[in-house]
Each structure stands twice: as structure tokens, then as C-alpha cells.
C-alpha positions as CSV (number, residue, x, y, z in Angstrom):
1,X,24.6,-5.6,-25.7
2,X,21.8,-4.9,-22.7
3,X,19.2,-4.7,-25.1
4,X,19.5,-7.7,-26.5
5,X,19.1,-9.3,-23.0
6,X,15.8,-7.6,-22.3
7,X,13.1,-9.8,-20.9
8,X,9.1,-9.8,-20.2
9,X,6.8,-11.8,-18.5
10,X,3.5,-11.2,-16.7
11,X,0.8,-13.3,-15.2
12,X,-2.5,-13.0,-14.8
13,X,-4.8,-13.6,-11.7
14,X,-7.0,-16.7,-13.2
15,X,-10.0,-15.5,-11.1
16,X,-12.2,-12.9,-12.4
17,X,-12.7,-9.6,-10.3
18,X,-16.4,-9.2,-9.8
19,X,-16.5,-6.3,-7.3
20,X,-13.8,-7.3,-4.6
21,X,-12.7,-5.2,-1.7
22,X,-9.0,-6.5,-2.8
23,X,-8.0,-7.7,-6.2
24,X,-4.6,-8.1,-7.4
25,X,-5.0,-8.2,-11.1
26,X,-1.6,-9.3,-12.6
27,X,1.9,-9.6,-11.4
28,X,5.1,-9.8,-13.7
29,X,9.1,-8.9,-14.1
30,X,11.1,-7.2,-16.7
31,X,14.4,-7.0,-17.9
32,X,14.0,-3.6,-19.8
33,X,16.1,-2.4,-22.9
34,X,18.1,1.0,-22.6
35,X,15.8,4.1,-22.7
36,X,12.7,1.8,-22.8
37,X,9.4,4.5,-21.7
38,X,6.1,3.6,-20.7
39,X,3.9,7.0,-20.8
40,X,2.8,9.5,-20.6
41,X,-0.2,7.3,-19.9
42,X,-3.1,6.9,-17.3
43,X,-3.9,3.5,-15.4
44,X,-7.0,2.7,-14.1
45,X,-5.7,0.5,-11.1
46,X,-2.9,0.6,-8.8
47,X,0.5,-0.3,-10.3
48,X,3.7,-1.1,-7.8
49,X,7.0,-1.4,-9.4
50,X,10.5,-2.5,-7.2
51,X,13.4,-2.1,-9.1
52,X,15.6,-4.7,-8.6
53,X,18.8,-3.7,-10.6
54,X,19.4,-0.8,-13.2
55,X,18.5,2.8,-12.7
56,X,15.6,4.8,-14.3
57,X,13.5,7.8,-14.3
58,X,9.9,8.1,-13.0
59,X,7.6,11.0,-13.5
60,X,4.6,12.4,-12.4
61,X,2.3,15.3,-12.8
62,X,4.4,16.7,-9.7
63,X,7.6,15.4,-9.7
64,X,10.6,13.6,-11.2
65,X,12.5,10.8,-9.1
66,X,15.5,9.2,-10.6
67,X,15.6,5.7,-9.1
68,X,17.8,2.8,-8.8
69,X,18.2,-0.7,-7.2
70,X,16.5,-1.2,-3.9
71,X,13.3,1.5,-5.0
72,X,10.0,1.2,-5.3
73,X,7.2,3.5,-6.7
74,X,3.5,3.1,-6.9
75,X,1.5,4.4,-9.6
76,X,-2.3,5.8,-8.5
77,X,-5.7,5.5,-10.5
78,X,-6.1,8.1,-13.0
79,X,-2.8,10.1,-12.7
80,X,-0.5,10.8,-15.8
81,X,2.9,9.5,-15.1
82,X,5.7,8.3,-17.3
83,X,8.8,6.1,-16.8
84,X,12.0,5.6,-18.9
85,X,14.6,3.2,-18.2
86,X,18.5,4.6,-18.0
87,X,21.0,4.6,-21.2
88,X,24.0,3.2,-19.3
89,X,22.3,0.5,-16.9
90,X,18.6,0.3,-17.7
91,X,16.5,-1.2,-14.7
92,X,15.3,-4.6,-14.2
93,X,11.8,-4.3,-12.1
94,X,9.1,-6.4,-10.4
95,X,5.4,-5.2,-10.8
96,X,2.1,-6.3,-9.7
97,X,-1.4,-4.3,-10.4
98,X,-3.9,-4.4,-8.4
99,X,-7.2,-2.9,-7.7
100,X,-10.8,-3.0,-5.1
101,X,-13.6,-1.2,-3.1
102,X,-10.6,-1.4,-0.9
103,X,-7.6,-0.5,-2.4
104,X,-7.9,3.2,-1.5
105,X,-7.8,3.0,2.2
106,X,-5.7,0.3,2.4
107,X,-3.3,2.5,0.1
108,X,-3.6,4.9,2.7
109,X,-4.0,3.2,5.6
110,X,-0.1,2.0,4.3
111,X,0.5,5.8,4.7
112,X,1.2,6.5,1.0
113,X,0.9,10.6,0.6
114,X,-0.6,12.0,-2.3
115,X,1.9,13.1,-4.6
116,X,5.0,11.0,-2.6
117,X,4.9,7.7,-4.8
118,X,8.1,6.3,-4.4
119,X,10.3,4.6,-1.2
120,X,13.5,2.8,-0.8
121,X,13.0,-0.9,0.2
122,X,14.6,-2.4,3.3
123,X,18.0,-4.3,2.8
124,X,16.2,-7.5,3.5
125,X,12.6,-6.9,1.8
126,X,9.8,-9.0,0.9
127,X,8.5,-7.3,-2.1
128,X,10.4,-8.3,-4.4
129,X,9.9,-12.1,-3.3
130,X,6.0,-11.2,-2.8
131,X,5.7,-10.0,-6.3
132,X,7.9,-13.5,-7.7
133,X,5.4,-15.5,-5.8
134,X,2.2,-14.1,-7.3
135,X,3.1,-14.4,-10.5
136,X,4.3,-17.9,-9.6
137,X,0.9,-18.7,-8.0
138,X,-0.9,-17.1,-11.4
139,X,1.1,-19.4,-13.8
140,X,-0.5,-22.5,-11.9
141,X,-4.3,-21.4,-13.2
142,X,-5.4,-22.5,-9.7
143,X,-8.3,-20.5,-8.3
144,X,-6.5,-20.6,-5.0
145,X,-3.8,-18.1,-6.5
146,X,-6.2,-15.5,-5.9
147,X,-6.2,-16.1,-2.3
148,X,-2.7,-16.1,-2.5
149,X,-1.6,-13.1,-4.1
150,X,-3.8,-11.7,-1.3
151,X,-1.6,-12.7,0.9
152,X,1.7,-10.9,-0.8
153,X,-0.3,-8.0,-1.4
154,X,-0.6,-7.5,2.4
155,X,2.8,-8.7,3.3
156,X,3.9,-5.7,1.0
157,X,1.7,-3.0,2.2
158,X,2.5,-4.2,5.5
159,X,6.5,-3.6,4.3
160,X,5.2,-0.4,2.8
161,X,3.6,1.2,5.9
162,X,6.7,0.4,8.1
163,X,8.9,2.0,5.7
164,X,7.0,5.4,5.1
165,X,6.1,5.2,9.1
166,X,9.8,5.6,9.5
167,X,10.1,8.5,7.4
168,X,6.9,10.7,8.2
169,X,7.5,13.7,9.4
170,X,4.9,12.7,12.2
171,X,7.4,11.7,14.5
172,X,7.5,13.7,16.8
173,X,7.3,12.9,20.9
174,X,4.0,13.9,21.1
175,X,2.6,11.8,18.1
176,X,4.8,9.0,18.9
177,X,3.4,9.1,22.3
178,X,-0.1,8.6,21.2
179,X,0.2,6.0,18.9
180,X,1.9,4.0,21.6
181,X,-1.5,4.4,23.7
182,X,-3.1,3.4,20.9
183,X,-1.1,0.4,20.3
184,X,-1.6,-0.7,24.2
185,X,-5.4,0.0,24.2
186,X,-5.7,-2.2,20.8
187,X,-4.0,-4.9,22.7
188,X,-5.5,-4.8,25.8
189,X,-9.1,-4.7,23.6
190,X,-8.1,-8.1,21.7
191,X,-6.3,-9.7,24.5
192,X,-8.8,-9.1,27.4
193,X,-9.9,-12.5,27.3
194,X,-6.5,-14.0,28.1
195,X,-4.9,-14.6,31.4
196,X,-2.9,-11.5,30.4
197,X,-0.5,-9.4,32.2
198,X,0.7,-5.4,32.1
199,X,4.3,-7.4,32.0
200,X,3.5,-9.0,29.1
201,X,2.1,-6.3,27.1
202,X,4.5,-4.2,27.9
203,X,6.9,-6.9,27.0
204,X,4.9,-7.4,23.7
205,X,5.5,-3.8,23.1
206,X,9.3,-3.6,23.9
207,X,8.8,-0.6,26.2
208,X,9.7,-0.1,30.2
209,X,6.5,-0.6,32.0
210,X,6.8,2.6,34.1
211,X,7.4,4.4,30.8
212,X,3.9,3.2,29.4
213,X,2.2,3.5,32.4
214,X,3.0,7.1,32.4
215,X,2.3,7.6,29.1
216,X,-1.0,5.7,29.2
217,X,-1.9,8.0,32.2
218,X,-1.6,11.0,30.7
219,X,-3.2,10.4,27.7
220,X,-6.4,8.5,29.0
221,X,-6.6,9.7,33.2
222,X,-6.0,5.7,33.8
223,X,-3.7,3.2,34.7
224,X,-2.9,0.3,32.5
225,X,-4.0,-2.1,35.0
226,X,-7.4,-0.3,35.4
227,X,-8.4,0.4,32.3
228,X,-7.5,-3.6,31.8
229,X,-10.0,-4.3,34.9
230,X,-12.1,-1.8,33.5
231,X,-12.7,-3.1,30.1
232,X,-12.8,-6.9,31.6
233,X,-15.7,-5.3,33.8
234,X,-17.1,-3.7,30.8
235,X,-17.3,-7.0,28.5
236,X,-18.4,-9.3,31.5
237,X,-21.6,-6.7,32.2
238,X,-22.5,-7.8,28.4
239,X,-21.9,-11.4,29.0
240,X,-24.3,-11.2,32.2
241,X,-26.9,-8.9,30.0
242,X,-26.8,-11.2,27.0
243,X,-25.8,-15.0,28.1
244,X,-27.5,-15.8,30.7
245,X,-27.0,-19.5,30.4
246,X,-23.2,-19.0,31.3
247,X,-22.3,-19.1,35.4
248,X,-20.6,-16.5,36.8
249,X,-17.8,-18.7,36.8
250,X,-17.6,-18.9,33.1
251,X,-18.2,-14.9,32.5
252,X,-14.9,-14.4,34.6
253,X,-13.0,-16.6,32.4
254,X,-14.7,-15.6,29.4
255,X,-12.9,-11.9,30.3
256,X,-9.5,-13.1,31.5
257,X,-10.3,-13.8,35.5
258,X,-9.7,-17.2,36.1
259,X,-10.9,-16.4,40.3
260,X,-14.6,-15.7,40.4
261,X,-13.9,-14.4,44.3
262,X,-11.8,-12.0,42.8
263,X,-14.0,-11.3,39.9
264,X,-17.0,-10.5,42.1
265,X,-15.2,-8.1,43.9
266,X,-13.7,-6.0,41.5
267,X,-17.4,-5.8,39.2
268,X,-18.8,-4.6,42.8
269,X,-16.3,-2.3,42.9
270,X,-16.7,-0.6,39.4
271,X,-20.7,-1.4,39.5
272,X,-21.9,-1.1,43.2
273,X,-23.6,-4.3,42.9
274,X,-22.8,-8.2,42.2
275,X,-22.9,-10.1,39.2
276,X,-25.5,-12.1,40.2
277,X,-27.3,-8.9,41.1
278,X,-26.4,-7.1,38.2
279,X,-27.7,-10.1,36.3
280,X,-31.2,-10.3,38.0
281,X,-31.8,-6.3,37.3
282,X,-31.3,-6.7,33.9
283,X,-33.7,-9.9,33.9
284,X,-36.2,-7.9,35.5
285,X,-36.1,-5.3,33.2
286,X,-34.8,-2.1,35.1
């Protein structure tokens, strides 16, 4: 019979939580028995479960879902919720607790909506493995679990947020639009400092160049290649304010121009002066 196949484990994290920004408290797997419930009950940390085989029912203050293999559901801090396992084919699950300073924006930040706990996984998911390898890394009773299981816990919110990114009813044109801008300004702001190219970012991206360059226009009233030059121009102004022991040479490669002629030319251009004379105004203290 199922129920006499049932199954429990859980392990702990071996490292105390003292007031972290992430802290995954305990991670563990479950073959239930038919019509096993948990609830109506409250937790006082986060709680994800992926169900791995089996069906069952989970229930909120809100709403009842009735999920099987391949679902996932994520139980907040402080809300009443219960869960029962089905008659027929009661569900084997994954779960892994965990709590923080943090975990509320980074909850959110994985675009989990108040009151919409639960997701389908991808055919090829992590979470499941995530989840196996924390409690794995807790049964060792090393203190570098911890760091670990922080690890996972991204690599499934990561999962998370590309899943219920997919699904938002924020996808329209216009939105899509603007977080493809946003995407392109966040790399051009951490990859200034390279040699880097509007081919490559746009190659990065997987998008036509002339389709981001219009896009990028419209949304900011520059060009991708200017607003590149611009921000190298920006960050070399602070390197010329603040490190003055570093040649012009070295600010231009410090912000991606390997050609200091070239450099020089394009700072007069945005500034009306030199480096070296933007340099010895600041010195002087104008």
C-alpha cells in the first residue's frame, strides 16, 4: 500500500542565524501518505515546496490550487495556509525554509505576487536538484553548507523569477520595451570598462542592433554608442577629479579607450576642455 511507503527526512543548516540578510533554515523531502494535511497553520519563515510526483491540494486564505508533478508553491510569513496530500496518488515533495532581513525583497524581486503562491516548474528545472543539494550539504555539519545552500537558494529564485516573468501579465510591447533599455543600460554601466562594442551587447542581448538602437532612442533621446561614450566620459571626469596619480593614458583604459588621441578628443567634445585641463581646474579648486 502507498502509505506504507511514506518517507521523511529534513536537515538542518548547522550554522546559527544571527540576523542574516539570507538564511536558509532547513531543507528536506517527503514521501507523504494518502490524505496526509499540514494546517491550517501559520509559519514564521518562508517555506517552498516542489512536488515531484503525486498530486495534492494547497490552500490559502484566498485560494485553493490543486497541484501535481512539476508544481511548486511557496508559503509566506504569517499567512494561514493548509495542504493535504491526494487519496489516489498522494505527492512526493522537496522543501527548503528559509528566512532574512532580505528575504522579502528578494521574494519579490523574484516577482512572487501577493496572494499567487504557486508555479509550474520548467521541464528541465533546478529546484528540485537545489533543494537535494542543501540538504546534502546540511547532513555534512560543515559550516561551509551555509554558504552553500545560499547558492541553491539563488539558483531557485533565479528559476523562480524567469518563470513568473513569463507569465506576468506585464508583457506587453511597451513594458517589454523598457526593460530591454534597462537591460542595455545595466550592461553598458558594468561593462564600460571593457574594450566593449554595441555588437557585442547587442549580441549579448540576442536582439538586431537596429532594433535596440531604436528602442534605446526612444526611450532615453540617445544612441547606444553615445550614451556608451557618454558614460566612459562621465566615469573618466571622476578618475581625473579623484586619482590624480593615474596618466591620462591609464584613465582611458580604465573606461574602455585603449587610444588616448581618441580619448582626448571625444572628453573635449562632451566637456569643452581637455583632460589634462579638466584635471588642473579641479586641482585648482574651481
Amino acid at each position: 500500500m502507498m502509505s506504507e511507503l511514506k518517507s521523511y527526512s529534513v536537515a538542518a543548516n548547522p550554522v546559527y542565524h544571527d540576523g542574516n540578510p539570507l538564511h536558509v533554515l532547513f531543507a528536506g523531502e517527503s514521501q507523504t501518505a494518502p490524505l496526509h494535511a499540514l494546517g491550517p497553520k501559520i509559519y514564521d519563515y518562508y517555506l517552498l515546496h516542489c512536488v515531484e510526483e503525486g498530486r495534492g491540494t494547497f490552500r490559502t486564505e484566498q485560494r485553493t490550487y490543486e497541484l501535481g508533478k512539476g508544481s511548486c508553491f511557496l508559503i509566506h510569513p504569517n499567512q494561514l495556509v493548509s495542504y493535504v496530500s491526494n487519496p489516489d496518488v498522494p505527492w512526493r515533495y522537496r522543501w527548503v525554509a528559509f528566512t532574512g532581513l532580505a528575504a522579502d525583497s528578494k521574494v519579490q524581486e523574484a516577482g512572487f505576487v501577493a496572494g499567487e503562491p504557486a508555479f509550474p516548474i520548467v521541464s528541465k528545472s533546478i529546484i528540485s536538484y537545489s533543494i537535494s543539494q542543501m540538504q546534502a550539504a546540511f547532513y555534512t555539519k560543515k559550516e561551509s553548507a551555509h554558504m552553500a545552500s545560499l547558492g541553491y537558494l539563488y539558483l531557485i529564485l533565479a528559476e523562480a523569477q524567469d518563470i513568473l516573468s513569463s507569465q506576468s501579465s506585464l508583457t506587453g510591447t511597451e513594458n517589454q520595451v523598457q526593460r530591454t533599455v534597462k537591460q542595455m543600460i545595466l550592461y553598458m554601466s558594468t561593462q564600460f570598462a571593457h574594450p566593449v562594442s554595441i555588437e557585442q551587447m547587442c549580441d549579448s542581448l540576442g536582439y538586431n542592433r537596429a532594433y535596440l538602437s531604436r528602442i534605446f532612442k526612444k526611450e532615453t533621446g540617445l544612441s547606444p554608442v553615445t550614451y556608451l561614450l557618454k558614460l566612459r566620459i562621465d566615469k573618466s571626469r571622476q578618475l581625473l577629479r579623484e586619482r590624480p596619480e593615474l596618466s591620462i593614458e591609464q584613465v582611458a583604459a580604465s573606461v574602455g579607450l585603449t587610444d588616448a588621441l581618441y580619448f582626448s578628443r571625444q572628453f573635449k567634445r562632451f566637456c569643452d576642455q581637455s583632460p589634462s585641463a579638466y584635471r588642473s581646474q579641479t586641482r585648482a579648486g574651481f
